[in-house]
C-alpha positions in Angstrom: 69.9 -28.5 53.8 66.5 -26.5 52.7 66.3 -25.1 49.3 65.5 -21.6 48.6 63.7 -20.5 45.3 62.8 -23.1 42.2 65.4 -24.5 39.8 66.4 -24.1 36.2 64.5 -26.8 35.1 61.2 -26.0 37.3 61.3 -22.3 36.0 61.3 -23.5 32.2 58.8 -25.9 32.9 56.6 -23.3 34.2 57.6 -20.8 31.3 56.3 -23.0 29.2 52.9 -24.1 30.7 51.9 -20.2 30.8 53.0 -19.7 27.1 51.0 -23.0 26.2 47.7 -21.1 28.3 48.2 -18.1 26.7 48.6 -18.8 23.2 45.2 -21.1 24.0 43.5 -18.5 25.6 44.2 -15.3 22.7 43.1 -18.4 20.0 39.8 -18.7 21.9 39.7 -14.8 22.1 40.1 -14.5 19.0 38.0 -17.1 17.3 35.0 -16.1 19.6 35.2 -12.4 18.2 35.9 -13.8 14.9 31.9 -15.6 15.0 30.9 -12.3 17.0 31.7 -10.7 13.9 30.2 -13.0 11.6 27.2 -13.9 13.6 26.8 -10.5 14.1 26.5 -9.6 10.1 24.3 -12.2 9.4 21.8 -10.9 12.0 22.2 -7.4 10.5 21.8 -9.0 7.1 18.7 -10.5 8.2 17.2 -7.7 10.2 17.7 -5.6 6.6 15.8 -7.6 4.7 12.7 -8.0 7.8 12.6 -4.5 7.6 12.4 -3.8 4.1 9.8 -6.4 4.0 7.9 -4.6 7.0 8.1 -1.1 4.9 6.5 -3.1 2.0 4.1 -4.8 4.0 3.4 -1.4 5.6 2.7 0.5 2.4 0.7 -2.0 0.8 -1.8 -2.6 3.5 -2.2 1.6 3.6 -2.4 1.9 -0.2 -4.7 4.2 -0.8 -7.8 4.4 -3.8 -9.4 7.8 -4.5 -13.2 7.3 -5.2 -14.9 10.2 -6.5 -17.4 11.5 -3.3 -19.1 13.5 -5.4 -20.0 11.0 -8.1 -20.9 8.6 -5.4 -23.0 10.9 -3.7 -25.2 11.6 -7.2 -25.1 8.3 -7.8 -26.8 7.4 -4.1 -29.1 10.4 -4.6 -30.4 9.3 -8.2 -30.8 6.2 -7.2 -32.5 7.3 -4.0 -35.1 9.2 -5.6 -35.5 6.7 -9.1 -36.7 4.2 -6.5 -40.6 4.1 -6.1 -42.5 5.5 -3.3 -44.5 3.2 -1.4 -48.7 4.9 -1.8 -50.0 5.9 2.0 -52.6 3.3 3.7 -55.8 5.0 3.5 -57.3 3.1 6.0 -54.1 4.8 8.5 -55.0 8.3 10.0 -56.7 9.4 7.0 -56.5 13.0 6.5 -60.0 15.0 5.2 -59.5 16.7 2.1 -61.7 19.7 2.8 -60.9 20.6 5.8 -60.1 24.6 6.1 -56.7 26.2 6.9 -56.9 29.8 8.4 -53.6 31.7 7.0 -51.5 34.0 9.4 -53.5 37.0 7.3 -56.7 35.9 7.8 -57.7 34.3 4.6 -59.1 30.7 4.6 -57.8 28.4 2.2 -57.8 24.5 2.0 -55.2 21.7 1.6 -55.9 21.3 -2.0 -55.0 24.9 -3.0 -51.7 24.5 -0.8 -50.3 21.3 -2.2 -48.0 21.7 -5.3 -48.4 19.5 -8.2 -46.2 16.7 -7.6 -46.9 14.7 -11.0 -43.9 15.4 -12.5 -41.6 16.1 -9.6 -38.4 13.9 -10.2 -34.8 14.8 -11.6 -35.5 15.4 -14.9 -39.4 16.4 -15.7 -38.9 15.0 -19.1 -37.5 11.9 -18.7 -39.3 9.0 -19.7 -38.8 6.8 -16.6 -37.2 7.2 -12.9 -34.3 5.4 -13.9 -32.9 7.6 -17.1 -33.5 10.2 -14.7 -31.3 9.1 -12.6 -28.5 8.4 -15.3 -29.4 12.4 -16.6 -28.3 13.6 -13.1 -25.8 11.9 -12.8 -24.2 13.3 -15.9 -25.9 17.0 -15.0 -23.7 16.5 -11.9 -20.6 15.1 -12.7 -20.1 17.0 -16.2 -19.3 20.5 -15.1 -17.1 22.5 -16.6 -12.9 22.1 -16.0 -14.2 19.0 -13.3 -11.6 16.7 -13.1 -12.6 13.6 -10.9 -9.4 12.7 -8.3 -7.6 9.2 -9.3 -5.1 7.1 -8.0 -4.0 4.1 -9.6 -1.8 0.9 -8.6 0.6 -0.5 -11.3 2.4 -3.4 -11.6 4.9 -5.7 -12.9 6.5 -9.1 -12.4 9.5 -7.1 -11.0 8.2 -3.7 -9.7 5.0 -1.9 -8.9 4.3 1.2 -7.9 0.7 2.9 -6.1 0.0 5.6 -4.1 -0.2 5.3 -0.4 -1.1 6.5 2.9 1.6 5.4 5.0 3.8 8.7 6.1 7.0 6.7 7.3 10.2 8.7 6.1 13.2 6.8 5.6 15.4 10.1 6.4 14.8 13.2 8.6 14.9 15.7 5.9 12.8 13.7 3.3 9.3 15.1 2.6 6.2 14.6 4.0 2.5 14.2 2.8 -0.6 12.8 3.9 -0.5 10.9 1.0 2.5 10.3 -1.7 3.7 7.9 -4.6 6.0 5.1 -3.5 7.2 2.5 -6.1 9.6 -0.5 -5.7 12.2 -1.9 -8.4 15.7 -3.1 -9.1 18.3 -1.5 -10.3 22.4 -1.1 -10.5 23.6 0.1 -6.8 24.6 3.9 -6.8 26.2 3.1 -2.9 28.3 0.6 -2.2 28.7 -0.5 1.6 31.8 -2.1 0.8 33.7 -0.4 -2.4 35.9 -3.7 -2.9 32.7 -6.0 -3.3 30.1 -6.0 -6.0 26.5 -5.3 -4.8 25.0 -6.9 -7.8 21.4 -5.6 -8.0 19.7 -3.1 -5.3 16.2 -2.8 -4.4 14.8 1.2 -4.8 12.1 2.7 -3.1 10.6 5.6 -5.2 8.8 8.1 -3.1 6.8 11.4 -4.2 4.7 13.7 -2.0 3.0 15.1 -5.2 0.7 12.8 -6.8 -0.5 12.7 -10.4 -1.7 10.7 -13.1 1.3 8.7 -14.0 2.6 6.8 -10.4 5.7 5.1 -12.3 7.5 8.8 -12.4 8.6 11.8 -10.6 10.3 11.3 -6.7 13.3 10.4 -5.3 14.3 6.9 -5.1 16.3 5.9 -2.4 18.9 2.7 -2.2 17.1 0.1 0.7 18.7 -3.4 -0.4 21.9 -4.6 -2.2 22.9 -8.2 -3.4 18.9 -8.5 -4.0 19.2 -12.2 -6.3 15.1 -12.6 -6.5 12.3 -9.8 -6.3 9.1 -11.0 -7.8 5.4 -9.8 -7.6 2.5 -11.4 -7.7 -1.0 -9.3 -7.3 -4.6 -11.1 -6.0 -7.8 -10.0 -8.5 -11.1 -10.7 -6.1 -12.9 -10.4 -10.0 -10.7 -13.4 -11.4 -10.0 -15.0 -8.0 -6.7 -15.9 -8.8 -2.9 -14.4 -8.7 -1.4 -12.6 -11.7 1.8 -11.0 -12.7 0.9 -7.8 -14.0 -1.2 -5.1 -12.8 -2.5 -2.2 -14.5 -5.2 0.2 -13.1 -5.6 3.0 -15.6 -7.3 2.5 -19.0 -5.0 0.6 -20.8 -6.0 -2.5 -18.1 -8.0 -5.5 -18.6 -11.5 -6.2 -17.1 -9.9 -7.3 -13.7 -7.5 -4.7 -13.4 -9.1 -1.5 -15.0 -10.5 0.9 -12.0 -9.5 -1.9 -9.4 -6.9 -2.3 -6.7 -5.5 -5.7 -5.7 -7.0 -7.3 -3.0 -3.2 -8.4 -1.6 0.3 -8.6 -3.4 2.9 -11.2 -2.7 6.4 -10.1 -2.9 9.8 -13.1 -2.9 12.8 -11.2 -2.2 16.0 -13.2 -1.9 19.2 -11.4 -0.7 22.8 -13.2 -1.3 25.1 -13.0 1.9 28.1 -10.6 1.3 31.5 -12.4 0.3 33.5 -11.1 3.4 31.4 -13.3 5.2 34.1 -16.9 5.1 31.8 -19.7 3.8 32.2 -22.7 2.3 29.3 -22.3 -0.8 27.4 -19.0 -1.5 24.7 -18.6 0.9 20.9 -16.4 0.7 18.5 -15.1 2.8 14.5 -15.3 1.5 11.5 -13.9 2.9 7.9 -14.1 1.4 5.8 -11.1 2.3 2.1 -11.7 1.7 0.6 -8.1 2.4 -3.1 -7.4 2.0 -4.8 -4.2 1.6 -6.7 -2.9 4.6 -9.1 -1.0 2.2 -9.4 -1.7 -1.2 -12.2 0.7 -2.1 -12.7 -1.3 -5.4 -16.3 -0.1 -6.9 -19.0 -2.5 -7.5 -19.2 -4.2 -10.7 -22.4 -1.2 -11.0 -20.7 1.7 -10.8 -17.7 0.1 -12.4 -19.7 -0.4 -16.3 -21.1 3.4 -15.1 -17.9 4.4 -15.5 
């Protein structure tokens, strides 16, 4: 006799074999989305802190150091005209002396009657050498009335610095824009949490001003780029001392490596501590070393810097 259909036993068996896939298949499902997920922060994580070390990076290398053109330029031209002129070769296309010029009225006249007196001619006719002459026009030129010379200046700590730079990246698409502006980097207490349940720790700011003054450390709005920052440290390059320090000052109250100068490069350590949603064993970080030189320093020499 043939048999129609599958039995009890077969059916149950087969019941559960599918329930056994099933419950496999929605474990690997779920695991796989539950590393997507993870995997997936820890690149965004990552990602954060490259690009915060890119708009670092990016601001350093455009700092930008006012020099005062117009002091420069007396400076070139007094030095230009305190340097000796070399005395004609007589023996080269000697030209006669008493030789007559006829004038477009007539008159004759010779070289020697058309030749001003050039004994004295220099900056100052009574200066006692070409070189205080050149030091009296450069005061004469630079010592107007209500002149004020344009500065910049680049100041740093261990754990923040701020300059002025050239870079014109905006960070939103109503923040303002300059050719130039004040930026400035430092940590403090998070005023945005990403998530409200989890403490943030310490942020990294980015200060940023389109009007620039004498003090660089104020004025702006800062803007919240990092959270669960562990490590932010600063170290600044003097060409003059050839070495790395941890303070830079530009203005007057600087020392002899730092007054008037910019740093050759900075070196900034930021570490970032991975979120606690993300399930790990031990606590985790991410570090990255940004070693950012500037593209144009315009430090003055060690000349014009004791002219100063």
């Amino acid at each position: 006799m043939k048999k129609n259909g599958f039995t009890l036993i077969e059916t149950l068996i087969t019941l559960a074999i599918m329930a056994t896939l099933t419950v496999m298949t929605a474990r690997a499902i779920q695991q796989a989305l539950n590393s997507k997920a993870k995997i997936q922060e820890q690149i965004d994580n990552i990602t954060q802190v490259r690009d915060v070390a890119k708009l670092i990076e990016r601001d350093v290398q455009l700092a930008y150091h006012a020099s005062d053109l117009e002091k420069e330029l007396a400076f070139l031209l007094a030095k230009t005209k305190a340097s000796p002129v070399p005395s004609p070769n007589p023996n080269e296309n000697p030209i006669p002396t008493n030789t007559p010029n006829v004038n477009a009225d007539g008159s004759i006249s010779t070289p020697n009657e058309d030749i001003p007196n050039t004994e004295n001619d220099g900056l100052d006719p009574n200066a006692s050498s070409p070189a205080s002459s050149a030091q009296n026009q450069i005061k004469k030129f630079i010592q107007f009335e209500n002149r004020i010379a344009p500065t910049t200046h680049f100041m740093g700590k261990e754990k923040e610095f701020h300059f002025v730079t050239s870079n014109t990246v905006r960070l939103s698409k109503d923040a303002p824009q300059s050719d130039i502006a004040e930026v400035g980097y430092y940590l403090d207490s998070c005023k945005i949490k990403a998530d409200k349940t989890d403490d943030a720790g310490q942020c990294l700011f980015r200060r940023f001003s389109p009007v620039v003054d004498k003090d660089v450390t104020k004025g702006g709005k800062p803007s919240q780029i990092m959270e669960h920052v562990l490590e932010f440290k600063v170290k600044y390059y003097s060409k003059k001392k050839k070495d790395w320090v941890d303070e830079w000052r530009s203005d007057k109250t600087g020392d002899d490596n730092t007054k008037g100068f910019f740093p050759e490069a900075i070196q900034v350590d930021i570490t970032m501590k991975l979120p606690k949603n993300i399930k790990i064993k031990k606590d985790r970080s991410i570090s990255i070393q940004v070693m950012a030189p500037l593209h144009f320093p315009n430090n003055p020499s060690v000349k014009q810097a004791n002219t100063n």
